[in-house]
N, C-alpha and C positions, 0 to 999 in steps of 0.2 A: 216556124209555126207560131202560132198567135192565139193567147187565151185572155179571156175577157170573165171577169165576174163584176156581179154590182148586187148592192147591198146594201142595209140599212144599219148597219151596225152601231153599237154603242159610241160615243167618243171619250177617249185617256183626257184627262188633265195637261193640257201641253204648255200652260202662261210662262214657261222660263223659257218658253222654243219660239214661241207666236211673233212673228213679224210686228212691231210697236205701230205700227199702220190696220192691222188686220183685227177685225172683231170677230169672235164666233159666234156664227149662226144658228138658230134653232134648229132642232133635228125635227122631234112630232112633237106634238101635243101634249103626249103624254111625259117629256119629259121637262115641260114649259117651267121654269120657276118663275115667270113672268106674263104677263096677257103677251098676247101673239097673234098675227092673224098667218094663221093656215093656209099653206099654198103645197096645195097635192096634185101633182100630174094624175095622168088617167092609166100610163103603161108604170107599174111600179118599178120598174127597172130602170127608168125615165128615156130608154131609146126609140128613136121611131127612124120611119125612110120617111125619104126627101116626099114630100108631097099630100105626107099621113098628113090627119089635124090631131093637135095635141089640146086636148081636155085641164083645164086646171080650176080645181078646185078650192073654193078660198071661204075661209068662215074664221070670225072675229070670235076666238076661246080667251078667257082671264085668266087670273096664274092657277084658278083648279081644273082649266077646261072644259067650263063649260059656255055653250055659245048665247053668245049675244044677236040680237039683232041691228044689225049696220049697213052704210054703204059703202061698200069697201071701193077705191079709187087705186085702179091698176093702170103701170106700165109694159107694154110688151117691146125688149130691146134686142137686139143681136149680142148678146152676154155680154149686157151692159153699154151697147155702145148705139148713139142714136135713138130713135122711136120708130117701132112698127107699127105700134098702135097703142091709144089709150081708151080710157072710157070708165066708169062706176055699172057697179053690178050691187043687188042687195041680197045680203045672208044673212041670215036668221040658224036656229036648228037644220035647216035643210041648207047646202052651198049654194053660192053665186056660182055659175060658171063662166070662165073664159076659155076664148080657145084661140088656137095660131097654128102656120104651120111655117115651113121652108121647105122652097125649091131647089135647097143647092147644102151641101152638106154646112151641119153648124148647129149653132146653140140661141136656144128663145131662152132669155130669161123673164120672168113675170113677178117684178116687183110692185107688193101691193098693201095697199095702208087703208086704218079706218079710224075711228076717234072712240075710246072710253074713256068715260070720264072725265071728258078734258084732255085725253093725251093722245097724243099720232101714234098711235101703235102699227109696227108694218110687219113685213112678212115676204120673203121669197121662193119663187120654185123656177125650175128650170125643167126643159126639155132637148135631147138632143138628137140633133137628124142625121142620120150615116157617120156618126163623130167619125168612125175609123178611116173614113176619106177625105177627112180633113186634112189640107194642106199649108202647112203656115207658108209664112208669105219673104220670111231674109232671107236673102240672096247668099250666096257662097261664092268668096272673094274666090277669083283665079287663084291668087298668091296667099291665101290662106294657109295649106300646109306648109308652103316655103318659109312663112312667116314665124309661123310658132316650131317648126323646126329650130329656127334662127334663138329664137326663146329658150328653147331647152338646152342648147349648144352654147349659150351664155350662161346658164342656171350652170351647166357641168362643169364650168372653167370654176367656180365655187367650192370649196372643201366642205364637205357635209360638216364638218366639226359640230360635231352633235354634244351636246350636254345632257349628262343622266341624272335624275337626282331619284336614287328609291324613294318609295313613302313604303307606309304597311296597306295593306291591300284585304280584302275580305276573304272568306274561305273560296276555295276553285279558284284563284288568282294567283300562282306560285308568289308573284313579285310585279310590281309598280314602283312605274318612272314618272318622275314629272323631266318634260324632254324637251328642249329647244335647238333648233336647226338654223344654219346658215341659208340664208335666200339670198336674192338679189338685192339690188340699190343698199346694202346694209343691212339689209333689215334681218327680224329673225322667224322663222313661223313655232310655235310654241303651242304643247300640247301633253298628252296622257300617253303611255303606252302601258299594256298590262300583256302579261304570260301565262297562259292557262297551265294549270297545275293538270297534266297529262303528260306521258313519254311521245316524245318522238315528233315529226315534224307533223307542222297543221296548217292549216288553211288561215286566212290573213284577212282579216277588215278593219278597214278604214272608214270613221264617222264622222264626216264633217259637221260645220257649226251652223246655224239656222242663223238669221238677220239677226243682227243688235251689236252691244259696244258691252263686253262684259267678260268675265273669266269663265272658267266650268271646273268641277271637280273632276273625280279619277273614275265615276260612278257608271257615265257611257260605257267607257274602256272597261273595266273590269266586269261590267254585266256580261260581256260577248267576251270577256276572258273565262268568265266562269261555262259557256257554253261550248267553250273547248274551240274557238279562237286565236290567235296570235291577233291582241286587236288593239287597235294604235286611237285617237279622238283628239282632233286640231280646232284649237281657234284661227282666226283667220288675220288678225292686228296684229301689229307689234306691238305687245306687250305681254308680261306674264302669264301664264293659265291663272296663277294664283292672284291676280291684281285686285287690291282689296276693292271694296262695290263702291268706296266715295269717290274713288279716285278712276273708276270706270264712268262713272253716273258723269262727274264732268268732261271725260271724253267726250261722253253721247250728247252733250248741251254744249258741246263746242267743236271742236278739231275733226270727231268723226259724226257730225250730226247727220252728215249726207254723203257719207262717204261710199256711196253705191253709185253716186254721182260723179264723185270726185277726179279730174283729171282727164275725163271722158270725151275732152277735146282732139284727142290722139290716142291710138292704140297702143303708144308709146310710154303713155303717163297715166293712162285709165288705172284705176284702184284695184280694180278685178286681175290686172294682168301681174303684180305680184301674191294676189290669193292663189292665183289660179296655180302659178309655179313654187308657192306653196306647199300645196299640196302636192306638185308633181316631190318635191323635196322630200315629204314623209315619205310617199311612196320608197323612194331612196333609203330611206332607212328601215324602212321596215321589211324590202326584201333583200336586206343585205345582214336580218337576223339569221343564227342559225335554225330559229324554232317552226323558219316560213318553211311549208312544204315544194317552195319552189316551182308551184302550179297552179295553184287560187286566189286569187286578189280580189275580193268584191271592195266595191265602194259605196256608200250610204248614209241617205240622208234625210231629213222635211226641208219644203221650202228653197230656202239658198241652198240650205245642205243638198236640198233635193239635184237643183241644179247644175251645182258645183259636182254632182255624181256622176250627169249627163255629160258634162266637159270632160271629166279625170275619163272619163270611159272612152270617149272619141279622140283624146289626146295622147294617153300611155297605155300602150299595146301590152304592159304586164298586166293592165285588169284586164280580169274575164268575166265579172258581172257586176250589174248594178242592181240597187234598189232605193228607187227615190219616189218619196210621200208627197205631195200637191207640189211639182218641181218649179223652181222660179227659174228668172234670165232666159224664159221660152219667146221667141217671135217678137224681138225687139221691134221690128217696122210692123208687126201690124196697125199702127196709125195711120203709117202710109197709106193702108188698103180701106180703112173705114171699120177696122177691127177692133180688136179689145187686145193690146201688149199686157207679155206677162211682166211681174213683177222685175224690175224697179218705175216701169213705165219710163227708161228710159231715154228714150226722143221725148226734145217737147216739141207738146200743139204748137208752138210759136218759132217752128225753124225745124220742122219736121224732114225736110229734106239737107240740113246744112252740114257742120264738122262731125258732132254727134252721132250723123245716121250713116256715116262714112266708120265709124267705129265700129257699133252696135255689133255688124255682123261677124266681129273678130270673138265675141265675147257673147253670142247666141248659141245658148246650149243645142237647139236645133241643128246647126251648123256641125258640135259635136257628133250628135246621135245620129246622123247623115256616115259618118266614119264609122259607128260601133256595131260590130257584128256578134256580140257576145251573147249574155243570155240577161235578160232583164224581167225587173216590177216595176212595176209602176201605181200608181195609186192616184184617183182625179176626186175633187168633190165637183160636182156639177152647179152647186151655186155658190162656188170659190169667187170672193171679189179682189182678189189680192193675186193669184195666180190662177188666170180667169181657166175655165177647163179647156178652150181653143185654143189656147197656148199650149196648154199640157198635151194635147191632141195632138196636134200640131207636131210637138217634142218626140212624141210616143211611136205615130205614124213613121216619123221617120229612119227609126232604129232599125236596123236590117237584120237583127239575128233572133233567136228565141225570146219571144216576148208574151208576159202576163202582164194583163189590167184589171184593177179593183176600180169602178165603179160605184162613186156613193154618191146617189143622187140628192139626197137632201142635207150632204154634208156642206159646209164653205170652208174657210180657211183652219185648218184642224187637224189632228191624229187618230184616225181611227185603230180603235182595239187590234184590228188584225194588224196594225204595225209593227205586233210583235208576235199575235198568233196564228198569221199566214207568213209574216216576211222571212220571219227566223229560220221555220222549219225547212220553206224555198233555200234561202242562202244552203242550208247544211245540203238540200240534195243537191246544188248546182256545184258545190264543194264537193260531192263523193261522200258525204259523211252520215247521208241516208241512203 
């Protein structure tokens, strides 16, 4: 069974999680601290079926919102990708309207721009037609499971040799580890664990790390320690959780500047394929605590984190749920197709069919959620330019067990509120603990 909401919610502060690629998008008007040009669908829920026309609404507002008169110069693309249509429309107090539709399930975005003052001020809205029959488009190697079997069968010949180190931890967190793990190639995966200050066994989650080159504190882990938890929070590089920021900052401007890329020539050597066993690693130690109730494993994330949740979920039969915010690594080839790939984009345009796209689908969170039968969230913004919503559809579509979708139509690349005032309380019923 399948539940779907959508919504206009506030958005959290996210700039330590935000993809170093990805800008946030205005929400409305009213929460502009900048001029903006206005782009309102006509269904507020921003859904329509194949064949409706969608309405879009667009007017040039300043940073108090109130409207100008302009010509505002719009794009209509397939979420982002090619032209359906262009043209200039003019708004004043009353809107421009534009309109479009689709024959075949998928997403119009309507990027659109106008000049005050001397400055391009632009603005986007989005519409989407049957999203939930949207099919992404990578393939599913034959030898896929046999492969990553092969992966974890080498990850097990590895001794966990786990290193604890306490720290002090905040109230509802008995105790805090700062925790590093043996992986493959050497390497180590390094992270938080915290123990909720309750008797008896609990239910277990795992938060992975959103894009970038940096450390974390013990803050994730012990928030979901204090809500009675057993909850573990991984970086995904080799190196410290605690790695001071000068010495992270030159990572990011050299060795791991593209490290989403990195190795991608073979599913052998791609970067993702020791994150990925990474994580299967914490999973390793965190259900080999005494405090796990030995039945719950959610996994959860934004972004990467989002779709490193999709993976861990289709990959290790100990989770039973996930909950992943605007999910990346969705629908690696839709280039191939004349789509919009989700994040890291990467296939490139210049060798679209070569080594690269012989990878991708080892490492297509799609490919996972095609395996996962559990119970999931999911969460899309519809004018996401970083993890486009076709992608995330695409991801979503494919999961085969109990699934929730939040729906934020004039969200893009972002956290909205309910990341913690729908996701949490989900987690505790899909745990038993509501």
């Amino acid at each position: 069974m399948a539940t779907m909401t959508t919504k206009r919610g506030a958005l959290l502060n996210w700039n330590s999680l935000l993809l170093a690629v990805a800008a946030l998008a205005a929400t409305t008007a009213s929460f502009a601290a900048d001029p903006v040009v206005e782009v309102i669908q006509d269904h507020p829920d921003g859904i329509y079926a194949r064949g409706e026309v969608a309405s879009f609404s667009v007017r040039l507002l300043d940073a108090e919102g109130n409207p100008h008169q302009a010509t505002v110069a719009y794009t209509l693309s397939l979420d982002g990708t090619g032209q359906l249509g262009t043209g200039e429309v003019r708004a004043g107090a009353e809107p421009g309207i534009i309109t479009g539709t689709l024959d075949e399930p998928g997403v119009i975005q309507c990027s659109a721009s106008a000049e005050l003052d001397g400055k391009r001020i632009s603005g986007l809205g989005a519409a989407a037609f049957d999203p939930e029959q949207i099919v992404a488009t990578t393939p599913d190697p034959d030898d896929f499971d046999e492969w990553w079997a092969s992966q974890k069968a080498l990850l097990a010949t590895i001794p966990v040799a786990a290193k604890l180190e306490e720290r002090a931890g905040p109230e509802g967190a008995s105790r805090v580890y700062k925790v590093s793990l043996a992986n493959v190639d050497g390497r180590r995966t390094y992270g938080w664990l915290a123990l909720p200050d309750v008797e008896g066994p609990v239910p277990a989650v795992i938060t992975f790390t959103a894009a970038g080159v940096g450390g974390a504190g013990h803050g994730t882990a012990t928030s979901l320690a204090q809500q009675g938890f057993l909850s573990m929070h991984i970086i995904h590089h080799n190196f410290d959780v605690e790695i001071p920021a000068e010495e992270a900052a030159a990572l990011k401007a050299g060795e791991l500047a593209t490290y989403y890329r990195d190795g991608a020539d073979s599913r052998d050597t791609y970067y993702f394929r020791h994150v990925i066993l990474g994580c299967v690693r914490a999973i390793d130690l965190l259900t080999s605590r005494p405090e796990w109730d030995g039945e719950h494993l959610v996994v959860t994330g934004s972004s990467q984190a989002g779709g490193l949740s999709l993976c861990l979920a289709g990959l290790d039969d100990r989770v039973t749920a996930l909950a992943a915010n605007v999910p990346a690594l969705c629908d690696h080839t839709g280039l191939q197709h004349e789509r919009t790939s989700g994040w890291p984009r990467l296939i490139p345009a210049d060798d679209p069919f070569g080594p690269i796209a012989q990878t991708a689908p080892y490492f297509d969170a799609v490919n996972f959620a095609r395996r996962f039968d559990g119970d999931a969230w999911v969460a899309v913004g519809l004018i996401d330019r970083t993890c486009c919503p076709t992608s995330v559809y695409g991801a979503y579509n494919a999961l085969r067990g109990p699934k929730k979708l939040l729906v934020f139509p004039h969200m893009g690349h972002a956290v909205p509120s309910e990341y913690s005032t729908d996701r949490i309380p989900w987690i505790k019923q899909v745990c038993g603990m509501e």
